[in-house]
N, C-alpha and C positions, 0 to 999 in steps of 0.2 A: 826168308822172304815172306811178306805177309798177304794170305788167300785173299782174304776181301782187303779193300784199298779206300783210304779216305781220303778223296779229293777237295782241293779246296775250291770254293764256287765260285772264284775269280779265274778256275779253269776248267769251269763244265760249259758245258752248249745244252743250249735246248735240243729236245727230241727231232725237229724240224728240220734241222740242221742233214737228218741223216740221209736226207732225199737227196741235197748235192752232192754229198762223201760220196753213194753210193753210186748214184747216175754218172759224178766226175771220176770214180778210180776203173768202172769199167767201160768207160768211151774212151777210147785209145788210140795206140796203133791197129790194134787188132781187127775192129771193126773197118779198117779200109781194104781189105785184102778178103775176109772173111765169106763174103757171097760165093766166090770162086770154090773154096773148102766145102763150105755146105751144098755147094750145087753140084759136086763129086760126086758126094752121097748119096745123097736125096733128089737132084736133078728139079723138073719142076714142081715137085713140091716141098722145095726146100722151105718154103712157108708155113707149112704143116711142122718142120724139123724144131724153126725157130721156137711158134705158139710149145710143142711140147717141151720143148728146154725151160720156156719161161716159167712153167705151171711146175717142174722139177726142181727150179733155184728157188723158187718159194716155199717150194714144201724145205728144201733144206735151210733156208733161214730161219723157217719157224723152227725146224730142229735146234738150229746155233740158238734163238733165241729162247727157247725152252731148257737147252743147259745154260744159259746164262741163269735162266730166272731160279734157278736152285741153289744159287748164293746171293749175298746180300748185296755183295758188289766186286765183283771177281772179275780178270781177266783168260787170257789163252794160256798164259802162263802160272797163273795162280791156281787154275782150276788143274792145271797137268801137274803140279807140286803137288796140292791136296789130294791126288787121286794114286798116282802110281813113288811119290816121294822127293823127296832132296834131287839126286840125281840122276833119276829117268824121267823125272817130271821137268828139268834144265834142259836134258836131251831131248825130249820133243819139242819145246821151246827154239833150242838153238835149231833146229831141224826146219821149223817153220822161219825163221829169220834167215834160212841159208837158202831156204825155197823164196822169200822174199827178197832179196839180194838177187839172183838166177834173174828173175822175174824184173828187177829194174833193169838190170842191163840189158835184157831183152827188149824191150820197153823203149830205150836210148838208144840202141843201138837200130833198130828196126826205121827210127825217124831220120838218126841220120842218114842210111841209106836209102829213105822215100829222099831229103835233100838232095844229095847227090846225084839222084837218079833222074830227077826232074827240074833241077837248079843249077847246082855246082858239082860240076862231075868231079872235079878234083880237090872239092874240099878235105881239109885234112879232119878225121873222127876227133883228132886231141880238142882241136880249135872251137867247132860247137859242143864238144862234150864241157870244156871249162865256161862259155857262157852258159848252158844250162847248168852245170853246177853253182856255177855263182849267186842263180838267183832262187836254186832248190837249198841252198845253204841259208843264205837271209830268211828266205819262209820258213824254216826248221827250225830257226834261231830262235825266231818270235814265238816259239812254243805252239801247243795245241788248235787253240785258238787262231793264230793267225795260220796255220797252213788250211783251217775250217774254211778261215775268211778267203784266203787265196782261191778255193776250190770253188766258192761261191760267187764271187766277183768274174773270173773267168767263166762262169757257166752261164753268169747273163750274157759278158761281153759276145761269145760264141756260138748263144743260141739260134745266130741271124743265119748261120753255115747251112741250116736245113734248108732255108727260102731257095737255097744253090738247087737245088735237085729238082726247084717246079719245070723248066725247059727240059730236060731228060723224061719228066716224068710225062710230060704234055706230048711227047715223042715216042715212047715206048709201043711195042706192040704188044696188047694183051695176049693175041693167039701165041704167043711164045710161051704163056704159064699153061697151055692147054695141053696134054687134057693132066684132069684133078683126080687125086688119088689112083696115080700112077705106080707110085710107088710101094713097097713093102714094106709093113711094118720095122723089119729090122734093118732095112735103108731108110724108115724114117730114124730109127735109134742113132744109129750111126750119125746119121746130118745133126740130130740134135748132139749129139757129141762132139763134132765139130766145131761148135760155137760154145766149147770149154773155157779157151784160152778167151775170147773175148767177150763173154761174161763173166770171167775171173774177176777177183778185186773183190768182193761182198764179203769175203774171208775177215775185211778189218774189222767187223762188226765186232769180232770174239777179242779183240784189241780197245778200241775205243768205247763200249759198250759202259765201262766205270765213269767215264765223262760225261755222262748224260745226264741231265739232272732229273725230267719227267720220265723214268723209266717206263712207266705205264703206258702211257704217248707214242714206244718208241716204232710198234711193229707196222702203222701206216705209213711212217715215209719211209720204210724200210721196202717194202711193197711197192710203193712208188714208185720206185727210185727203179728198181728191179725193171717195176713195168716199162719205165721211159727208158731206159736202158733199151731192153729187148723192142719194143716198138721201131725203136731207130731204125736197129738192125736188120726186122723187119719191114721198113718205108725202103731201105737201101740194098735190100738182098731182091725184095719184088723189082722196084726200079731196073737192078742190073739184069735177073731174067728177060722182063720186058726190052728193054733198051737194046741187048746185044742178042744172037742169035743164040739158041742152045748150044752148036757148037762153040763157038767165039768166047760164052763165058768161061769156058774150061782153058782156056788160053791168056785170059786176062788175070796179072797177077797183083796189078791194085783197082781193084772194081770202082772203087769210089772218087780218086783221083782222074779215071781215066772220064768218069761220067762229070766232073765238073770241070774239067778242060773242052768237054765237047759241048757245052752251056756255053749257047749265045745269046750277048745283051747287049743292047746298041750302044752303052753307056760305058762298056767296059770291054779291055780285052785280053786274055790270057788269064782269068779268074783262076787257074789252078794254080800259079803261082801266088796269089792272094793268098788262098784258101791254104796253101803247104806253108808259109809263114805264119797265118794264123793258126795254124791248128799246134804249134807249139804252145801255144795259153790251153790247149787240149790235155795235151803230155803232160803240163809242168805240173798240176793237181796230182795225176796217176803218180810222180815220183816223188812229188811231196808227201805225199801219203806214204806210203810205200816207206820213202827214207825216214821218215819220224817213226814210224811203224819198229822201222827194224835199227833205230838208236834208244825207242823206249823200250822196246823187249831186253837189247844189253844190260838195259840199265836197272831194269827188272828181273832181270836173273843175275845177275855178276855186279851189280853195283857199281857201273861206270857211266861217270859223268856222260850226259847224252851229247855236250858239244866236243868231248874228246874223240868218242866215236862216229860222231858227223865228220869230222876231218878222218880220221884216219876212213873209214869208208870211200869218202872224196876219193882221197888219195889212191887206195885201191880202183875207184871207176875208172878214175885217169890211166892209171896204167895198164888195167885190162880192155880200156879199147883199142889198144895200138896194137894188139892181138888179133883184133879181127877184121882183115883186108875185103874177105871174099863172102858174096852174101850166101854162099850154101854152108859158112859157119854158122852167118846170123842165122838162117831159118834151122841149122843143126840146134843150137842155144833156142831158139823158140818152139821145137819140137820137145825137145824133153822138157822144156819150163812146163806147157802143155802138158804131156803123158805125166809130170810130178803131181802137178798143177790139180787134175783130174781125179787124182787121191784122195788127195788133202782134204780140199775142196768138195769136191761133190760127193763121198764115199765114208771117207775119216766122220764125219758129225754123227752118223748114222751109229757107228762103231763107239762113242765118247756119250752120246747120249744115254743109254742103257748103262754103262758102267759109272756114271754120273748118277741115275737115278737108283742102283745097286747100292755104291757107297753112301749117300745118301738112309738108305732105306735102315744100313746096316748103322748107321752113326744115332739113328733115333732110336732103334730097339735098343742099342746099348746104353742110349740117355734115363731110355724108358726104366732098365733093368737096375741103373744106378739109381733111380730118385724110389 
């Protein structure tokens, strides 16, 4: 398998590009449920929790992007071959594609049960899981570039979802975020830990990072993308303290649905039902990414065609959702995605960095010793 990778430029993206990937793989499921989590922790200053998460996934992207910039054009997989070999450098590889695999299903599965639960109580998981496969299959198809496009098309059509929260927001009561700096330090750590799983997703950087063509360019919409991300969560974790009582939000297990149902417009009525059908063009980005993610890794490590491994994955989705009936599997499945998630993710770059700039240091002396 070859370390650096020569792409052809009928499938690179501009730098610019990485603001949607980024802001589209982590606005998700996750963020609807999320306020409740952190306001466990951190209570009302889970605000404080968010801001410190945000200034922490920055510092680790600069890390991701500081081991990338030590090869010429390397991926996640190319750099764990060059570093530890043939076959422990596959197994980390396959390790992060089986964390990414975990991580869609959780992902699928978490929506269909917002469905169900506020739609179709007895829709069947198979029945929405093959329309959303059918059309995370056609964007995977079109290669790189179109699942970019998909991510970006979807990100304007959806951006209008935030205007939902001005009526909650016009409603809230501030005295509920009082008083400030309540909390403890290490109940702020904690809150900021709990907005793991739904700032996850920045991970593809270490994946699609070869595609880029202005590499130079790349680390402000990387930043960006980070900050619009965390902001939201931010606009929508304040919202929920204000809106519901202290106690009430420890009770409420989708914050964000339950405050665009209580949104009234004279023009319209039952907006949360809108809002749960739109927010699939939400999801389908996070699995389009995700699924191309983890048929180019097979295909970067094992040499298998990426649309063999599109279907046979399919195939696998389809039949592991008929597995799971009850939602304290699903949130079992989005618990450890989480605790894996938290590794990998926030911890693992820290650990790959230094051994990165080690082998590195030691490839020059010996260049040096040779000439």
């Amino acid at each position: 398998m070859e370390i650096n990778q020569t792409i052809k430029p009928n499938l690179q993206i501009r730098a610019f590009y990485l603001f949607f990937i980024i802001a589209s793989i982590q606005i998700g499921v996750g963020i609807i449920g999320a306020p409740r989590f952190i306001y466990m922790e951190s209570e009302r200053d889970s605000w404080i929790a968010i801001i410190i998460a945000f200034f922490y996934i920055c510092i680790v992207a600069w890390v991701m992007l500081l081991t990338l910039r030590q090869y010429q054009n390397a991926d996640f997989f190319g750099i764990h071959v060059d570093i530890f070999g043939k076959w422990i450098g596959k197994f980390f590889g396959t390790v992060l594609i089986i964390y990414l695999g975990a991580s869609f299903l959780s992902i699928l599965l978490t929506y269909i049960e917002v469905v169900q639960i506020f739609l179709y109580h007895t829709l069947p998981n198979l029945l929405l899981t093959i329309l959303l496969m059918i059309i995370i299959m056609y964007a995977v198809l079109g290669g790189f570039r179109v699942v970019v496009g998909v991510s970006f098309v979807f990100f304007i059509l959806t951006f209008w979802l935030l205007i939902v929260l001005y009526d909650p927001f016009m409603r809230m009561n501030w005295f509920n975020l009082m008083p400030v700096f309540n909390s403890s330090f290490t109940e702020l750590l904690k809150g900021a830990k709990a907005t793991s799983y739904t700032l996850a997703g920045f991970e593809i950087l270490l994946i699609v990072y070869p595609f880029i063509q202005n590499k130079e360019k790349a680390k402000l919409p990387v930043f960006l993308g980070l900050a619009f991300s965390s902001l939201v969560l931010l606009i929508i974790t304040i919202i929920s303290i204000g809106y519901f009582s202290p106690v009430g939000l420890k009770g409420v297990d989708w914050a964000l649905l339950i405050l665009v149902k209580s949104a009234s417009f004279t023009f319209i009525e039952r907006l949360d039902y809108i809002v749960i059908v739109v927010w699939m063009m939400v999801i389908i980005p996070n699995l389009a990414l995700i699924m191309w993610s983890m048929t180019y890794g097979l295909k970067r490590l094992y040499k298998v065609p990426q649309r063999f491994t599109l279907y046979t994955i399919t195939i696998i989705v389809l039949i592991a959702v008929n597995f799971f009936q009850y939602d304290y599997q699903i949130s079992n499945l989005t618990d450890l995605v989480a605790r894996i998630g938290f590794w990998i993710i926030y911890v693992y770059p820290f650990i790959l960095l230094p051994i990165v700039l080690i082998k590195k240091r030691i490839q020059k002396s010996k260049s040096g010793d040779a000439s």
